[in-house]
Backbone as ProteinMPNN parsed JSONL, in Angstrom:
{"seq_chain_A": "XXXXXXXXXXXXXXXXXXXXXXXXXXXXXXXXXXXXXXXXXXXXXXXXXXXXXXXXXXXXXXXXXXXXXXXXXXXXXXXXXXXXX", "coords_chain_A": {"N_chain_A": [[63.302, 107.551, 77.319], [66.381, 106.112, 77.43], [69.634, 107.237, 79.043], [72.857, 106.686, 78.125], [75.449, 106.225, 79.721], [79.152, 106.956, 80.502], [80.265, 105.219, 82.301], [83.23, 103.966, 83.927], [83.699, 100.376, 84.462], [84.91, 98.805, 87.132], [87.895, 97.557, 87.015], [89.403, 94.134, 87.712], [91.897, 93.105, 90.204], [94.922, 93.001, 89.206], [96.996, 90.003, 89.046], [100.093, 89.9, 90.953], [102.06, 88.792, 89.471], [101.233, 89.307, 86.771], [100.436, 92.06, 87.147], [103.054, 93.144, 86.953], [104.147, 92.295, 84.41], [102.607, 93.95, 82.901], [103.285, 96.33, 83.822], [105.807, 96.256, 83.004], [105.839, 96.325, 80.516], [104.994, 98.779, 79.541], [106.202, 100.593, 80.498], [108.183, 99.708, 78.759], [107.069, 100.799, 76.736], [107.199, 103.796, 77.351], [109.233, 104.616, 76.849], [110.381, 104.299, 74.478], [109.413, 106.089, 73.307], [107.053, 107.066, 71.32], [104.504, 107.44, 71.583], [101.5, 109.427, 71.696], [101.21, 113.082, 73.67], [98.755, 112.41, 75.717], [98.195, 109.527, 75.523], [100.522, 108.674, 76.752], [100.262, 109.966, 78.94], [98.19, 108.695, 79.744], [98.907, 105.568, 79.782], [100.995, 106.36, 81.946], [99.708, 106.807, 84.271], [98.055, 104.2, 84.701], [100.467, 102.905, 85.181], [101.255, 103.731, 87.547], [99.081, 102.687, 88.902], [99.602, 99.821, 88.929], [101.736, 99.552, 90.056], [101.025, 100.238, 92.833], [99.403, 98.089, 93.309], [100.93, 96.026, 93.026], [103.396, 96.801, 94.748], [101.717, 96.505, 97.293], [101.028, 93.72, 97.278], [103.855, 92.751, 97.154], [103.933, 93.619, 100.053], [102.189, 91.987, 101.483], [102.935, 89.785, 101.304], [105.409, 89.993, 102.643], [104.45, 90.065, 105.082], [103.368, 87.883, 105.705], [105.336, 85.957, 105.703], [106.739, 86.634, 107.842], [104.765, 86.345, 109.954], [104.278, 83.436, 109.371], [107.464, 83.131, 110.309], [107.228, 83.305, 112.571], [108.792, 86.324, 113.915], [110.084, 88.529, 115.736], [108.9, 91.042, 115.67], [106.216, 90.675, 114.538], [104.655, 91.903, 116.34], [103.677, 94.533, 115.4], [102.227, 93.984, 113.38], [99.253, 93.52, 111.059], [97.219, 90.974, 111.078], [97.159, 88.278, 108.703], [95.121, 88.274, 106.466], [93.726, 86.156, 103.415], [92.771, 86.741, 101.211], [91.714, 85.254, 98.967], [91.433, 82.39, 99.369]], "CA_chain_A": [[64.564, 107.283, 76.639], [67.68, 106.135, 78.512], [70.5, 107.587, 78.626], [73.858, 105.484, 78.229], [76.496, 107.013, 80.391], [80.437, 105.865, 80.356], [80.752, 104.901, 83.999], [84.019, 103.126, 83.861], [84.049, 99.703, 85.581], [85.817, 98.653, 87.918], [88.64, 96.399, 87.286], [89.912, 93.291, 88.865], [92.395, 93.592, 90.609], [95.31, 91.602, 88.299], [98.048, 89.482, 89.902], [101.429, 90.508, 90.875], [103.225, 88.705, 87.812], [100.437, 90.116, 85.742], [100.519, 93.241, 86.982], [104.54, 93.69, 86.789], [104.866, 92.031, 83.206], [101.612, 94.883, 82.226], [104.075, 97.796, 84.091], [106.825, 96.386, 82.139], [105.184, 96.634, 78.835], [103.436, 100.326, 79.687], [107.8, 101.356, 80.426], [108.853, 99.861, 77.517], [106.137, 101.972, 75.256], [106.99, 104.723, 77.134], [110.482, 104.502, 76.649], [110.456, 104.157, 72.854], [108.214, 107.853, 72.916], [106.515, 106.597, 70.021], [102.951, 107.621, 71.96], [101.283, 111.194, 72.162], [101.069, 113.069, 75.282], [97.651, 111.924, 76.184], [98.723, 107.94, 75.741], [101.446, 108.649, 77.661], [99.359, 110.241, 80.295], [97.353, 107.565, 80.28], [100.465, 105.03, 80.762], [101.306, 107.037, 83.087], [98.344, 106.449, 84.953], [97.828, 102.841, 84.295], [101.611, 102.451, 85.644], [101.127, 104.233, 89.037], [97.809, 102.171, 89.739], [99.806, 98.926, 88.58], [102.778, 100.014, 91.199], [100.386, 100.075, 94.012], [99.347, 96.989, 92.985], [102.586, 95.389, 93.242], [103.601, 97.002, 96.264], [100.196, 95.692, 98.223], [100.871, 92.454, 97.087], [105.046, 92.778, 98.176], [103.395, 94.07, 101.312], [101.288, 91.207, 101.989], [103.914, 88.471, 101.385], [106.088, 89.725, 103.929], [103.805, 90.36, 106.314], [103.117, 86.608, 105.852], [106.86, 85.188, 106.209], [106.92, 87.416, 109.174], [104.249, 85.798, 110.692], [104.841, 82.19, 109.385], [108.443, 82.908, 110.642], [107.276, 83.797, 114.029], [109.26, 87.202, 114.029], [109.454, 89.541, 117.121], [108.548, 92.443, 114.977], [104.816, 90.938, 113.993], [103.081, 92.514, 116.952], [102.806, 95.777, 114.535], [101.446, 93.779, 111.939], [97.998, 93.033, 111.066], [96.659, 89.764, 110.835], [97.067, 87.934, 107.369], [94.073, 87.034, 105.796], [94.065, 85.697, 102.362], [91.344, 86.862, 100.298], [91.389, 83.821, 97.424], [91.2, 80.959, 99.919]], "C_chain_A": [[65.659, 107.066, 77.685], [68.825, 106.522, 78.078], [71.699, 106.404, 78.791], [74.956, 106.403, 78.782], [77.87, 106.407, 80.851], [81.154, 105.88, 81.824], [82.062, 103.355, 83.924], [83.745, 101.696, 85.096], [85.417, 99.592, 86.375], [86.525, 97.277, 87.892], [89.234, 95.293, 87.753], [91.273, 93.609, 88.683], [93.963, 92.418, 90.129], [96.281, 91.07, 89.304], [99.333, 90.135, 90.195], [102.504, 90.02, 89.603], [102.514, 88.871, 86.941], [100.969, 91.651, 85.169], [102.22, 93.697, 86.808], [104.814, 93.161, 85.345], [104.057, 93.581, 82.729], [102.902, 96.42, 82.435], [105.297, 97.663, 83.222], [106.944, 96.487, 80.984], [105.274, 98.091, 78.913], [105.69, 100.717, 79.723], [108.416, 100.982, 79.321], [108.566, 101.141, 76.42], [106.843, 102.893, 75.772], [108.296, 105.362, 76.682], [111.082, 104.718, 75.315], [109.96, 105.993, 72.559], [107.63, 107.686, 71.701], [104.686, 107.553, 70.41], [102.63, 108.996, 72.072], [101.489, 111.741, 73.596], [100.151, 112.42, 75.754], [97.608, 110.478, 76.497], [99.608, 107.84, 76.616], [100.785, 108.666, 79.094], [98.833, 108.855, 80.83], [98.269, 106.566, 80.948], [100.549, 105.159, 81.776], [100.696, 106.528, 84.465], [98.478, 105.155, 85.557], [99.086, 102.102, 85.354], [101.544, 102.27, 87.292], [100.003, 103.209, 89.839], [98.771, 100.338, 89.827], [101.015, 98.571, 89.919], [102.474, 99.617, 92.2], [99.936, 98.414, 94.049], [100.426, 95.775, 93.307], [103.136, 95.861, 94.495], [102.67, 96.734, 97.276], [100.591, 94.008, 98.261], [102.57, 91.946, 97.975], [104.891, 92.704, 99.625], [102.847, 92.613, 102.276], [102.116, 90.064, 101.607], [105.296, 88.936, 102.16], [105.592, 89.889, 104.743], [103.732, 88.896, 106.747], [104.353, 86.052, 105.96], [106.826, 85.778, 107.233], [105.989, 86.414, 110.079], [104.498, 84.304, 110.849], [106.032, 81.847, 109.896], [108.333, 83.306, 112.505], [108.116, 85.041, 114.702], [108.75, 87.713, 114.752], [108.671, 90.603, 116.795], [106.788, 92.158, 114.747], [103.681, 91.658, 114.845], [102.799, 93.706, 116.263], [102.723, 95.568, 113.787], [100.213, 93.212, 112.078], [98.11, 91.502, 110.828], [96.72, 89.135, 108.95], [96.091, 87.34, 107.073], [94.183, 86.961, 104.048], [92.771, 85.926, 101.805], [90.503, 85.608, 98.927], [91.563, 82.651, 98.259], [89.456, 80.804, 99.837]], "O_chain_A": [[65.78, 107.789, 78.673], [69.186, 106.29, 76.924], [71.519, 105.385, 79.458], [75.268, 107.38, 78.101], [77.818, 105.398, 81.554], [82.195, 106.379, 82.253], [81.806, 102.152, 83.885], [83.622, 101.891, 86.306], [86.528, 100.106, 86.25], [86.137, 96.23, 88.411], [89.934, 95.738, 88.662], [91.833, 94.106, 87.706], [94.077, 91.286, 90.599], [96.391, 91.66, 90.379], [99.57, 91.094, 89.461], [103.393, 90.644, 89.024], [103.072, 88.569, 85.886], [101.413, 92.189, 84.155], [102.385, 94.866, 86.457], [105.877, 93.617, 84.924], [104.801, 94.411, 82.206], [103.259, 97.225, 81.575], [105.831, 98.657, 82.73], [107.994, 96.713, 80.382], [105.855, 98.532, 77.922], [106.222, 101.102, 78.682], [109.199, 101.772, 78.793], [109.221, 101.926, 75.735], [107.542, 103.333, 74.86], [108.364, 106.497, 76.21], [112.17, 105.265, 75.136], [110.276, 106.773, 71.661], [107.966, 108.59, 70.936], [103.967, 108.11, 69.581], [103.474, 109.758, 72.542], [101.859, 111.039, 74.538], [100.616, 111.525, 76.46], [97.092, 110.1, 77.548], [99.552, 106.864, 77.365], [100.75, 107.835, 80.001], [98.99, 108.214, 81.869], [98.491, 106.52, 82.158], [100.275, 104.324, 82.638], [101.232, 105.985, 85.431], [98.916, 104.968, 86.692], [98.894, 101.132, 86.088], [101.682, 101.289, 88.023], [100.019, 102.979, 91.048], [98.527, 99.673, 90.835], [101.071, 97.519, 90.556], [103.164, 98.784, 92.787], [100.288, 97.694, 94.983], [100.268, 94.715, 93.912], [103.297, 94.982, 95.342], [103.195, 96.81, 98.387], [100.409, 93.269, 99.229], [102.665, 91.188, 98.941], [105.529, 91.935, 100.345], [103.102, 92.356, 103.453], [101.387, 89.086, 101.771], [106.221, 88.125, 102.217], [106.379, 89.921, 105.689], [103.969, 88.587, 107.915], [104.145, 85.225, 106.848], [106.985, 84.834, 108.007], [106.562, 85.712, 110.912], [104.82, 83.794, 111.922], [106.216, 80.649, 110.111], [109.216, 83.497, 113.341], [108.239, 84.985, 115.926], [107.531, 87.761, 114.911], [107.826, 91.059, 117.565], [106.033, 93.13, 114.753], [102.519, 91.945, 114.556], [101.643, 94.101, 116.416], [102.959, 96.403, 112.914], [99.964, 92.479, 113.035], [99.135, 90.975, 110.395], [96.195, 89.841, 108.088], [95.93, 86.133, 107.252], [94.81, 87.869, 103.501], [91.798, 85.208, 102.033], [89.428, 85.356, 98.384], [91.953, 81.704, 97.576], [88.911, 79.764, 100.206]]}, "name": "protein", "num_of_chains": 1, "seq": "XXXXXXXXXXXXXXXXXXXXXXXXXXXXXXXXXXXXXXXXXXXXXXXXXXXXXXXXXXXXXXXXXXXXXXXXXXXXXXXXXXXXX"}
């Protein structure tokens, strides 16, 4: 017999004007308080991962004007590689 076990996948990883309209939804709800604690929680959650998300992506488009701009500052930045080329 097999068992069926709820191993969450693993999400892709959404865009930055994805992921900031999704965080701006998830603050509206939570804003209204319409949701239990536990929805909230979740929100909650959902928000923080969505954040990082958005700040990675901020991250990685100035790192890239920095470099494209030839700035003195890029020797303490990594290398830009572009994962979707």
């Amino acid at each position: 017999m097999t068992v069926k076990r709820n191993v969450p996948r693993k999400q892709k990883t959404p865009t930055f004007e994805k992921a900031l309209k999704e965080l701006e939804t998830l603050v509206e709800s939570l804003e209204q308080g319409d949701q239990s604690l536990e929805e909230s929680l979740q929100s909650f959650e959902r928000g923080v991962t969505l954040t990082r998300v958005c700040q990675e992506a901020l991250q990685e488009a100035e790192q890239k004007v920095r470099i494209l701009n030839g700035d003195a500052r890029t020797s303490a930045l990594e290398p830009f590689s572009d994962d979707n080329e």
